[in-house]
Structure formats: structure tokens, C-alpha cells
N, CA, C and O atoms as a Tinker XYZ file with bonds, in Angstrom:
   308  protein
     1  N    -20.715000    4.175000   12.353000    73     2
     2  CA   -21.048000    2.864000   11.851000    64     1     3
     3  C    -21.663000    2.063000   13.002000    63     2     4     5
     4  O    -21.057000    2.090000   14.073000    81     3
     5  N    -22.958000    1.251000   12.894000    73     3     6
     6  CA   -23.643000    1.058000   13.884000    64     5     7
     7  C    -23.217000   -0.333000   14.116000    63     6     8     9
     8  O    -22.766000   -0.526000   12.987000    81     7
     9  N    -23.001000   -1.548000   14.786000    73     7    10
    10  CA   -22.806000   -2.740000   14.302000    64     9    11
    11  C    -23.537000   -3.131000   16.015000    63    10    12    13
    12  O    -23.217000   -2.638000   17.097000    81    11
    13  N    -24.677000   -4.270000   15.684000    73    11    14
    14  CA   -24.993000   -5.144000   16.433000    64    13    15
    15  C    -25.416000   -4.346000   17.563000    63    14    16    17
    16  O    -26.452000   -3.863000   17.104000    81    15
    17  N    -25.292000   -3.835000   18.863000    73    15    18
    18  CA   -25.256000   -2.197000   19.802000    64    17    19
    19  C    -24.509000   -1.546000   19.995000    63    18    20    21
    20  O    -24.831000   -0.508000   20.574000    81    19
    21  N    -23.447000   -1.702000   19.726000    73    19    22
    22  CA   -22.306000   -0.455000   20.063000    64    21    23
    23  C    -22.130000   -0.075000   18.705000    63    22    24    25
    24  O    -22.625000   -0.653000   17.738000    81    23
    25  N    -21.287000    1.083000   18.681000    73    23    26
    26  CA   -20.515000    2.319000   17.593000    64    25    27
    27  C    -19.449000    1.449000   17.263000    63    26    28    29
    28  O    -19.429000    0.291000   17.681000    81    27
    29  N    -18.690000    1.854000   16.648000    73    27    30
    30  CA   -17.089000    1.989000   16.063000    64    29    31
    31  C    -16.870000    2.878000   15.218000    63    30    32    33
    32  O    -17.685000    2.976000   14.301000    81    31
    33  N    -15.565000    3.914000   15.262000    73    31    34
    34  CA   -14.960000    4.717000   14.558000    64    33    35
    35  C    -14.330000    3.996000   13.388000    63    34    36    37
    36  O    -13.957000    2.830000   13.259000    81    35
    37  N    -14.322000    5.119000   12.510000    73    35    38
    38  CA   -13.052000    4.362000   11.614000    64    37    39
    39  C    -12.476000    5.548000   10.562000    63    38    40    41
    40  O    -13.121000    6.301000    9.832000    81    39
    41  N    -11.337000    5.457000   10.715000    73    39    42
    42  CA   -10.313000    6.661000   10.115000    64    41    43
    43  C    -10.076000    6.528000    8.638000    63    42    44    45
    44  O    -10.338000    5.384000    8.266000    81    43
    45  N     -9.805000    7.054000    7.996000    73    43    46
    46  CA    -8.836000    6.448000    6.346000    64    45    47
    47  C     -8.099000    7.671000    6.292000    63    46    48    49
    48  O     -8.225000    8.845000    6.641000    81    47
    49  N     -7.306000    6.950000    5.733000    73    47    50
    50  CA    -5.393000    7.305000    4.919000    64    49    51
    51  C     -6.341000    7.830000    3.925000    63    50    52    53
    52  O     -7.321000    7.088000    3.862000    81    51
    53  N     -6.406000    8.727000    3.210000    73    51    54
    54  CA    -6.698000    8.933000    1.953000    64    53    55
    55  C     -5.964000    9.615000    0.949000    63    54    56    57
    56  O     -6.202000   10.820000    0.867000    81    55
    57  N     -4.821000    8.962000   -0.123000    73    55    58
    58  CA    -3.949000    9.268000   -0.819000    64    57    59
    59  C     -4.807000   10.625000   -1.882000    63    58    60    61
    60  O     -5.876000   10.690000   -2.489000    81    59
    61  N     -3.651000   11.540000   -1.660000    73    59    62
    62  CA    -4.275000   12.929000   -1.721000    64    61    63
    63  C     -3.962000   13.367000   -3.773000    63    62    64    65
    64  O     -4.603000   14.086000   -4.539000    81    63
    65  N     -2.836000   12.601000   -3.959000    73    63    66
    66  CA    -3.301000   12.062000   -5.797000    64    65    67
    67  C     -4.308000   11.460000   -6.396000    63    66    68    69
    68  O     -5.099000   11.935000   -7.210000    81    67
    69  N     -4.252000   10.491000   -6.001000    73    67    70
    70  CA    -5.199000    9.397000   -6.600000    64    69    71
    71  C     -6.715000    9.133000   -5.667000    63    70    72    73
    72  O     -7.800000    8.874000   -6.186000    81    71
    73  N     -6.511000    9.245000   -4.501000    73    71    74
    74  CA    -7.631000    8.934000   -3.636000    64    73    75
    75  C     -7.988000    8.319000   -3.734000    63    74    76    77
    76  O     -9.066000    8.148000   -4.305000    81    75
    77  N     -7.229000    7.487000   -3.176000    73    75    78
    78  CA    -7.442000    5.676000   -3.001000    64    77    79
    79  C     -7.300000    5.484000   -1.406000    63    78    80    81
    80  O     -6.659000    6.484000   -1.081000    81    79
    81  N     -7.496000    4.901000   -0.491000    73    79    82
    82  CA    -7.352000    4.972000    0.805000    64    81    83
    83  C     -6.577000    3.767000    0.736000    63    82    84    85
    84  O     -6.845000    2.675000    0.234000    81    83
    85  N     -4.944000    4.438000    1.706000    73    83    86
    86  CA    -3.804000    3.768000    1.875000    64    85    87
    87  C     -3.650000    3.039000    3.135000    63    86    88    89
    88  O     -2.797000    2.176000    3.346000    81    87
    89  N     -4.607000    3.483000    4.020000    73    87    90
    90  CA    -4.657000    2.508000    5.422000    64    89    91
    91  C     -5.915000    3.209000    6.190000    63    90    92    93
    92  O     -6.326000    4.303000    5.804000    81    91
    93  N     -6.361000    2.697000    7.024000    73    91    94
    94  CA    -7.459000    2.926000    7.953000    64    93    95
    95  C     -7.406000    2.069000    9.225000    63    94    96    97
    96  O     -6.681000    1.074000    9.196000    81    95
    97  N     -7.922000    2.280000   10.057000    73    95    98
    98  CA    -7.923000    2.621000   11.677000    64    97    99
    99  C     -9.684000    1.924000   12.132000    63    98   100   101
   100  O    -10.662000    2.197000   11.436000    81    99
   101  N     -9.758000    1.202000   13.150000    73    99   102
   102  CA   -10.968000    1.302000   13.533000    64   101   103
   103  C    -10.531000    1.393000   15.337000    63   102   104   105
   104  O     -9.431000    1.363000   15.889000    81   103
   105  N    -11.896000    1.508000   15.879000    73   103   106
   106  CA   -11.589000    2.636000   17.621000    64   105   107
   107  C    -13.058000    2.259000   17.983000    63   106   108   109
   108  O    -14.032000    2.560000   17.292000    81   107
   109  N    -13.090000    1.658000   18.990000    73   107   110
   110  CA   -14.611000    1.891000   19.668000    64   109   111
   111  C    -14.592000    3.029000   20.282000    63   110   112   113
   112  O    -15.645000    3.269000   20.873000    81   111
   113  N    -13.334000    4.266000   20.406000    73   111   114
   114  CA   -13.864000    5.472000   21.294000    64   113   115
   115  C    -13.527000    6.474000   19.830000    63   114   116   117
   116  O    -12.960000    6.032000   18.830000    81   115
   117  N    -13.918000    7.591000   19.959000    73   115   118
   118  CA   -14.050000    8.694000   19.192000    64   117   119
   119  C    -12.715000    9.855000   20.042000    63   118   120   121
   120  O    -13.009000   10.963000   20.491000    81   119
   121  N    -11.324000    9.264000   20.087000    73   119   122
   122  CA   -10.409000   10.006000   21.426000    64   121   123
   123  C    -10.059000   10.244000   19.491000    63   122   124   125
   124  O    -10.606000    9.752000   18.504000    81   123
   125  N     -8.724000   11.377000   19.677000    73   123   126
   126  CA    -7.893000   12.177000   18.708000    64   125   127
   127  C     -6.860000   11.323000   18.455000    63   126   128   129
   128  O     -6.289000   11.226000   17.369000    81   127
   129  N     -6.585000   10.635000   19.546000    73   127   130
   130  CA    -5.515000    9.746000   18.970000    64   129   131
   131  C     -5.795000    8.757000   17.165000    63   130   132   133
   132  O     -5.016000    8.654000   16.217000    81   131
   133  N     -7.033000    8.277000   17.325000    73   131   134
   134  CA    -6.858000    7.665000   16.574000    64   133   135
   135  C     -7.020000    8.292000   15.308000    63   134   136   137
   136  O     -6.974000    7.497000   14.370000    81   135
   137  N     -7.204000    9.533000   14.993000    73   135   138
   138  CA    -6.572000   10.512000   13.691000    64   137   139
   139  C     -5.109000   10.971000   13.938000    63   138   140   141
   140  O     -4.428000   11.348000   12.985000    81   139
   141  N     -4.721000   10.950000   14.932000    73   139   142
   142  CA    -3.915000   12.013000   15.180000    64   141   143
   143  C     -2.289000   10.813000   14.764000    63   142   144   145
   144  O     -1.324000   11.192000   14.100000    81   143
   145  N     -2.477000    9.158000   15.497000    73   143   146
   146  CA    -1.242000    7.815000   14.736000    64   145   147
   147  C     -0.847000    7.993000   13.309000    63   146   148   149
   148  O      0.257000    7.816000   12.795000    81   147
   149  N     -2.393000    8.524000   12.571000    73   147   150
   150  CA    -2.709000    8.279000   10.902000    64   149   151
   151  C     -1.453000    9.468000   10.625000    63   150   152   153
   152  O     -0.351000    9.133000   10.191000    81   151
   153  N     -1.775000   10.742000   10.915000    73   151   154
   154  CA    -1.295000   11.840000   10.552000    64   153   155
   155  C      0.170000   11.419000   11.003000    63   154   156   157
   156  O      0.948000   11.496000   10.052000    81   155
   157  N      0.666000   11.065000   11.989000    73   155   158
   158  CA     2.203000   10.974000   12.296000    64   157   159
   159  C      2.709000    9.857000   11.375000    63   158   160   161
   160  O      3.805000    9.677000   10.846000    81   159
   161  N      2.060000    9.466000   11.362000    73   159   162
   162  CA     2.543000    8.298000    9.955000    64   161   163
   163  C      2.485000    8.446000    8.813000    63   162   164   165
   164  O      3.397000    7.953000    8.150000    81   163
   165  N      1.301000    9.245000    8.054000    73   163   166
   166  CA     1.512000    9.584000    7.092000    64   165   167
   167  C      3.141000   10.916000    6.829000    63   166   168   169
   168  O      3.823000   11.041000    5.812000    81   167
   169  N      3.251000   11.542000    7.934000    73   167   170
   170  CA     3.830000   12.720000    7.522000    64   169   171
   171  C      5.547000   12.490000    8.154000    63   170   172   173
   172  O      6.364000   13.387000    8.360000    81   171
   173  N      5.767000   10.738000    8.397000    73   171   174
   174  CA     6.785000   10.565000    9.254000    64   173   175
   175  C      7.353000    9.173000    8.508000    63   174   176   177
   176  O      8.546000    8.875000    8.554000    81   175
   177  N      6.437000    8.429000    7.874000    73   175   178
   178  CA     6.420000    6.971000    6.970000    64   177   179
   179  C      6.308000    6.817000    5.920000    63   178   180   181
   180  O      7.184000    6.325000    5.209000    81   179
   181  N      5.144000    7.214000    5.515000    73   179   182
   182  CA     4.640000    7.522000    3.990000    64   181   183
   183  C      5.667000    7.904000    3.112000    63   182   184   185
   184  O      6.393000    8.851000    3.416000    81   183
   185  N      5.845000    7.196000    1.904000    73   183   186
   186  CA     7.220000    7.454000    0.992000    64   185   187
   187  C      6.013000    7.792000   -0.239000    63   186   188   189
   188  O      5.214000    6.987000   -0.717000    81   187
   189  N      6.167000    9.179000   -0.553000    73   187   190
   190  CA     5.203000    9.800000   -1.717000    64   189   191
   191  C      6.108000   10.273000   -2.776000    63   190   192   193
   192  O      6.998000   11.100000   -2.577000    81   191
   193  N      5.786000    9.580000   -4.194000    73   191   194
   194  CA     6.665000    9.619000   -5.466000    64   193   195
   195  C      6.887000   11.162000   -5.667000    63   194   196   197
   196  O      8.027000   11.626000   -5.701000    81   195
   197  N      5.724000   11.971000   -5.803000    73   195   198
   198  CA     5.950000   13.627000   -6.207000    64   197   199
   199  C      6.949000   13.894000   -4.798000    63   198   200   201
   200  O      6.540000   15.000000   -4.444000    81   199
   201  N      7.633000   13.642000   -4.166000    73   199   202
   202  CA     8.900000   13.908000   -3.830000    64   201   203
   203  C      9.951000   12.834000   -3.040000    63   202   204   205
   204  O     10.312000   12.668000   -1.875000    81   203
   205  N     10.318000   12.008000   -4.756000    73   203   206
   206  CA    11.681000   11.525000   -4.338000    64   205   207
   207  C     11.273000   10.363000   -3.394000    63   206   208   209
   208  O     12.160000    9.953000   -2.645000    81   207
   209  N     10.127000    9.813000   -3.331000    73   207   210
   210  CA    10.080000    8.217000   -2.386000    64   209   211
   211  C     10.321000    8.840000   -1.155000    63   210   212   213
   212  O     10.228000    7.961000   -0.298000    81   211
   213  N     10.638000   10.143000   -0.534000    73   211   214
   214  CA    10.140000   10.187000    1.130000    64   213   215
   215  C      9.207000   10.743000    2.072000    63   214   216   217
   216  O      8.306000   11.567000    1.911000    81   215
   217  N      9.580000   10.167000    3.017000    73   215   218
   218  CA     8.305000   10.985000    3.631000    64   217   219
   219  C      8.148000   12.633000    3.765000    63   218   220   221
   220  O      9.179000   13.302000    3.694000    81   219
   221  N      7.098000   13.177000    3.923000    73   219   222
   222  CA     6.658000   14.457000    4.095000    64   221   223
   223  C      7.679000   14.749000    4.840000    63   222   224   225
   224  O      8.733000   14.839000    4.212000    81   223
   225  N      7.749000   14.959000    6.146000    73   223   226
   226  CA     8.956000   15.293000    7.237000    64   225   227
   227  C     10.186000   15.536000    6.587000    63   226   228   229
   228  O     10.615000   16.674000    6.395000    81   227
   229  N     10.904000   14.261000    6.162000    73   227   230
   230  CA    12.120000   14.233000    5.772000    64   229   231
   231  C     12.269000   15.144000    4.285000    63   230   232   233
   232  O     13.342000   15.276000    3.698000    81   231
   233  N     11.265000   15.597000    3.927000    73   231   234
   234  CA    11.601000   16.431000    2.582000    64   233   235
   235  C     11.644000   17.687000    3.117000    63   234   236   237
   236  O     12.645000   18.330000    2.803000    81   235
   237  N     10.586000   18.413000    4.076000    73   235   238
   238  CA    10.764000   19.396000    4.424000    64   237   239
   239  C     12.051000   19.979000    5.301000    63   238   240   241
   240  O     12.545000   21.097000    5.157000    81   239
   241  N     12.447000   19.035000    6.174000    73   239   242
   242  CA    13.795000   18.657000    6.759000    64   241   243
   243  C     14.966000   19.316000    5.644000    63   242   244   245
   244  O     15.755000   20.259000    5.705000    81   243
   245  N     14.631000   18.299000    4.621000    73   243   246
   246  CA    15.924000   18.685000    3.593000    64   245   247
   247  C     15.774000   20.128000    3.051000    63   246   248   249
   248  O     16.704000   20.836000    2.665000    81   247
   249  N     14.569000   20.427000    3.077000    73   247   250
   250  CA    14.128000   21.529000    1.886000    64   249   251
   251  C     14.605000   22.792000    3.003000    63   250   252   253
   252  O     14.970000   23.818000    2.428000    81   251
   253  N     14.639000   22.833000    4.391000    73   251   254
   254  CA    14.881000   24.246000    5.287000    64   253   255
   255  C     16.989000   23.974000    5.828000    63   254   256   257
   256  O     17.804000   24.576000    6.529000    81   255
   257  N     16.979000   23.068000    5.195000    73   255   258
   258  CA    18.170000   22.554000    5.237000    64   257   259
   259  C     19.154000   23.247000    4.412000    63   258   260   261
   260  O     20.074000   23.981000    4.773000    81   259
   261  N     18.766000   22.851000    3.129000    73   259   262
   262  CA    19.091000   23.932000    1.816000    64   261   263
   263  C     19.173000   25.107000    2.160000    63   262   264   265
   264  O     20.213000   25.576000    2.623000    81   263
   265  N     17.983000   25.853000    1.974000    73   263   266
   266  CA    17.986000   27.481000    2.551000    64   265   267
   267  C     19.116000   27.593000    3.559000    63   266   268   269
   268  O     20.109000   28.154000    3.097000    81   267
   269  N     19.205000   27.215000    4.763000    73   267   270
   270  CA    20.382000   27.626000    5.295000    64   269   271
   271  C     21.426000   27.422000    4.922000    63   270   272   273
   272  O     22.374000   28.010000    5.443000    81   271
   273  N     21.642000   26.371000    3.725000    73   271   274
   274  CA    22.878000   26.416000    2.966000    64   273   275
   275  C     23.245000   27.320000    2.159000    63   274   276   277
   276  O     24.344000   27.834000    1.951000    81   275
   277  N     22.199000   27.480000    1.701000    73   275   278
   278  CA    22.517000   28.761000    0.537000    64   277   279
   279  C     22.266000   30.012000    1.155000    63   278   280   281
   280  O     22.301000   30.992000    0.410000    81   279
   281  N     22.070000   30.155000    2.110000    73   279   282
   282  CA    21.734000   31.734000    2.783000    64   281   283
   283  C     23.565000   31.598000    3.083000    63   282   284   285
   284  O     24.214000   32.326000    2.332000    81   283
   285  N     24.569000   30.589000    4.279000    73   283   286
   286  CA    25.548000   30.616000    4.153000    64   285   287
   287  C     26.377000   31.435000    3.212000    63   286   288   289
   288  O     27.012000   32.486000    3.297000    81   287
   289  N     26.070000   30.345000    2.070000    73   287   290
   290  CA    26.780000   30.449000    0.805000    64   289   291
   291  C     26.884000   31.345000    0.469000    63   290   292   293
   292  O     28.013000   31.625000    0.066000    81   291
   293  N     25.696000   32.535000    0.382000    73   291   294
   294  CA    25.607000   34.120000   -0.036000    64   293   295
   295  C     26.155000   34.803000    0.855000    63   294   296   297
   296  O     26.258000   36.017000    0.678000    81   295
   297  N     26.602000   34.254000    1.932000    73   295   298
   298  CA    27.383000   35.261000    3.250000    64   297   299
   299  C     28.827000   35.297000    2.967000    63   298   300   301
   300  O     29.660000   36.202000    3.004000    81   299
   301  N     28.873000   34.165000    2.701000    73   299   302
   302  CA    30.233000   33.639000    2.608000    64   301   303
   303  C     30.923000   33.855000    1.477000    63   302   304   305
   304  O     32.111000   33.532000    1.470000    81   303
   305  N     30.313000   34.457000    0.266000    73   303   306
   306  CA    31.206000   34.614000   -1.357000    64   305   307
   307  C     30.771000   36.123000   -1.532000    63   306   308
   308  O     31.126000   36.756000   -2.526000    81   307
């Protein structure tokens, strides 16, 4: 995006149901960080309805959580 003489970057959230863009980022440098905040937030903040209002992280968390419960469970009976 060209504005006046210099560049600026600019990132988007882009909700992966609906595709609607949920937040965006602007950066006069082109560094990784500024994709890289989006992604830790989406996958660390973001509360997504197709699972239960939480974030990505915390579902997968729960979901390898389980398995070792029930791998237990089959040891154990």
C-alpha cells in the first residue's frame, strides 16, 4: 500500500467461517513479527464457537489431554 512516499504493511485476521476480517495490523517494516502477534493470538485468544467459545490452543490442550486419559483408563481396567 503506497501512501504519500513510504510503504506500509498490513496484516488481517481473517475468520476462516465466515471471512470476515476479525483484526488487522499495520507495520512500516515487512519483519515476521507482525504476522507472526496475529497467529499467537488468534491460536492463544480467539474464542471460536465450532469449539465450545475457546481458543485453538486450549482445545487442543484438552483434546491430547483426553487421549491420555483414556489410554490410562484402558491400562488400568
Amino acid at each position: 500500500m503506497a501512501i504519500w512516499r513510504d510503504f506500509v504493511y498490513v496484516a488481517f485476521v481473517i475468520d476462516v467461517y465466515s471471512r470476515c476480517i476479525v483484526g488487522w495490523r499495520v507495520s512500516n517494516s515487512l519483519k515476521s513479527d507482525l504476522a507472526l502477534e496475529w497467529v499467537w493470538w488468534f491460536n492463544h485468544r480467539r474464542l471460536l464457537e465450532p469449539i465450545s467459545y475457546i481458543p485453538p490452543a486450549e482445545y487442543e490442550e484438552a483434546f491430547y489431554h483426553q487421549q491420555k486419559t483414556d489410554r490410562l483408563d484402558a491400562v488400568l481396567n
